[in-house]
C-alpha positions, 0 to 999 in steps of 0.5 A, a space after each residue: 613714881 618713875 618712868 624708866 629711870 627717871 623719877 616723877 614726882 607726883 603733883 599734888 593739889 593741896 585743897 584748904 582754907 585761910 582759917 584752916 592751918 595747912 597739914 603739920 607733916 606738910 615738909 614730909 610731903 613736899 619732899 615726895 611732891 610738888 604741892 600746889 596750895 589752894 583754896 575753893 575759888 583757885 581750884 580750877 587753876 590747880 587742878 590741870 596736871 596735878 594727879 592728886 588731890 588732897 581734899 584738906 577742906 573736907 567739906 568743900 565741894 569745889 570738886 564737882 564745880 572743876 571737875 572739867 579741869 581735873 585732867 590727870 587726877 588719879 587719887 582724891 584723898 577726902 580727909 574725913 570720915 564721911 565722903 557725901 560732900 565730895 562725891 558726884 556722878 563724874 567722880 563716882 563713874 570715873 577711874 579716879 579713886 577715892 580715900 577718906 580718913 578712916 579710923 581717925 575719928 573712931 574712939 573719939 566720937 565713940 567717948 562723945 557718945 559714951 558722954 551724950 548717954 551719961 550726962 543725960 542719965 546722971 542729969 548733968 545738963 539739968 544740973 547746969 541749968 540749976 546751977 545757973 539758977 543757983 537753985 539747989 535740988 535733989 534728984 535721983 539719976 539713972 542707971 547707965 549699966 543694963 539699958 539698951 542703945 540701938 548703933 545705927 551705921 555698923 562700920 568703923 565708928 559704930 564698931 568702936 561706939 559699940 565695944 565702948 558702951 558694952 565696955 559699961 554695961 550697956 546691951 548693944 544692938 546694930 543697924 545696917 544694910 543687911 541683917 545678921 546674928 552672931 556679929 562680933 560687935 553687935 551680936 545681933 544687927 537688924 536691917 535698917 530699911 525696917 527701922 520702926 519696925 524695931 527702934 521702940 526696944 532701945 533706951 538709945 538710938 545712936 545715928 553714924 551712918 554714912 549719908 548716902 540716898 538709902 539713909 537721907 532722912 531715915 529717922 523721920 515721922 514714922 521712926 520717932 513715933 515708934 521710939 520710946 517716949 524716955 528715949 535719948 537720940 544721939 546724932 553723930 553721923 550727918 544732920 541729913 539722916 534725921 528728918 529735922 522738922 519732924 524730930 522738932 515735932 515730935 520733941 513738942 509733942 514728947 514723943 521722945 525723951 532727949 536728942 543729943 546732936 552734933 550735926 545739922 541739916 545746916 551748920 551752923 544751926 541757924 538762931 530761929 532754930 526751935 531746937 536751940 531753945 528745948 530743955 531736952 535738946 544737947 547741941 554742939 557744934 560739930 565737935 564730936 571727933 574733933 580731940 587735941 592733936 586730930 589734924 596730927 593724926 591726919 596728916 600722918 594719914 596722908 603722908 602714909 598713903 601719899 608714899 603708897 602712892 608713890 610705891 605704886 607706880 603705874 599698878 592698881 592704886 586700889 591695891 596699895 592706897 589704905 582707906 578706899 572708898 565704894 564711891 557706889 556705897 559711898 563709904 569704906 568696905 571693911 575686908 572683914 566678913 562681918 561687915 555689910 
């Protein structure tokens, strides 16, 4: 940035954690900016004058409570996929725009899925449990080639779930805000405010659609009882988009086959939870694009936009940042034709 013939250096807040370990390309970044460390509680001290903030702690919300304080913010870069931890009204209606970390996460969580489906086709789980018993048994596994998987969310990620489980035979449909034909990934996509009207086609019904007030709670009561008894859930998105108390209900009862979850309505899972307890339930703990070496990634991320920033000078950040978030939708609208 520079004002005449003198450059400014952007002051950027650098919002972490004491059990995170700070950005690996932090020197790149401290070569262009001033950076202020801080952490939740020392926010409102570290916003006043900064005109960046790079949201390290991804799912603090320590914006919304200083947002008073935020008086030369232009550009809040959230280093997650997901944004619905950070938005707020004053955010969403203000100038400041919005980045996430698109794309970081993709073929990660798309193998996780990819290994959601085959260990519970090839009954790996079961086998671990046996095992544990020392009990030898004899199965016969499933299939994996010629079943059907629904991908709820068609952006990034479900892009890439998609290309991954067509890649072994898997028929793929998806779920978004509008229904099409002829999507380059999905073929055919279905609109997700109909979802029961549709869920029961699908050996696999896969959850990573951002969280936004359209999708809080959209598998609930009505949508696991039109889904296959023998069907497997697999939520990768958030653990708001599944109704919990009546996907618990419904494994009780055997209204559907399995769930695999890597996300909760609250994390940790508590104990008592019913869901820690049930044969037919995978969980792990939030894990699902979390790869060796993904804080790297993401630090390349920031240090790539923060000099577009820098480049940008006074212009529309809009047009120079990489990864922008609709703070309307709630998520990054993909310039492509095919995508809601």
């Amino acid at each position: 940035m520079a004002t005449g013939d003198t450059e400014v250096r952007p002051v950027l807040a650098l919002l972490g954690s004491p059990d995170v370990p700070p950005p690996t390309d932090l020197a790149a970044l401290e070569a262009i900016a001033d950076i202020r460390h801080t952490t939740a509680d020392e926010l409102g001290s570290a916003l006043p004058g900064a005109d960046v903030l790079v949201v390290w702690d991804f799912f603090s919300r320590a914006l919304r409570d200083n947002w008073a304080q935020a008086d030369a913010l232009r550009w809040v870069h959230v280093c997650a996929a997901g944004v619905d931890s950070l938005l707020f009204d004053e955010l969403t209606d203000s100038d400041v725009v919005v980045t996430n970390a698109h794309g970081v996460f993709d073929r990660p969580i798309a193998e996780f899925v990819l290994a959601s489906i085959l260990a519970r086709d090839k009954l790996l789980h079961e086998s671990m449990r046996l095992q544990a018993r020392r009990e030898w048994r004899w199965r016969e596994t499933r299939s994996t080639t010629g079943t059907s998987a629904l991908v709820i969310g068609t952006g990034g990620i479900g892009r890439e779930i998609a290309r991954l489980l067509r890649a072994v035979g898997i028929e793929v449909t998806g779920a978004g805000r509008r229904a099409r034909d002829h999507d380059p990934d999905f073929g055919v996509v279905h609109e997700t405010a109909r979802l029961a009207e549709y869920v029961g086609g699908f050996d696999t019904v896969v959850a990573i659609a951002p969280l936004t007030a359209a999708t809080r709670a959209m598998i609930n009561a009505e949508v696991l009882a039109a889904m296959r008894t023998d069907a497997h859930l697999i939520n990768v998105g958030r653990g708001d988009l599944v109704d919990e108390p009546a996907l618990i209900e419904a494994l009780q009862t055997g209204e559907i086959g399995a769930v695999s979850l890597d996300v909760f309505v609250t994390e940790p899972l508590p104990a008592d939870s019913p869901l820690w307890g049930m044969d037919n339930v995978a969980i792990s703990a939030h894990l699902s694009g979390d790869v060796v070496g993904w804080r790297d990634v993401l630090s390349a991320q920031i240090l790539d936009n923060l000099r577009r920033y820098v480049g940008a000078g006074d212009d529309d950040l809009e047009t120079h940042l990489d990864n922008v978030v609709d703070k309307a939708r709630g998520y990054v609208v993909r310039r492509d034709p095919h995508t809601p």
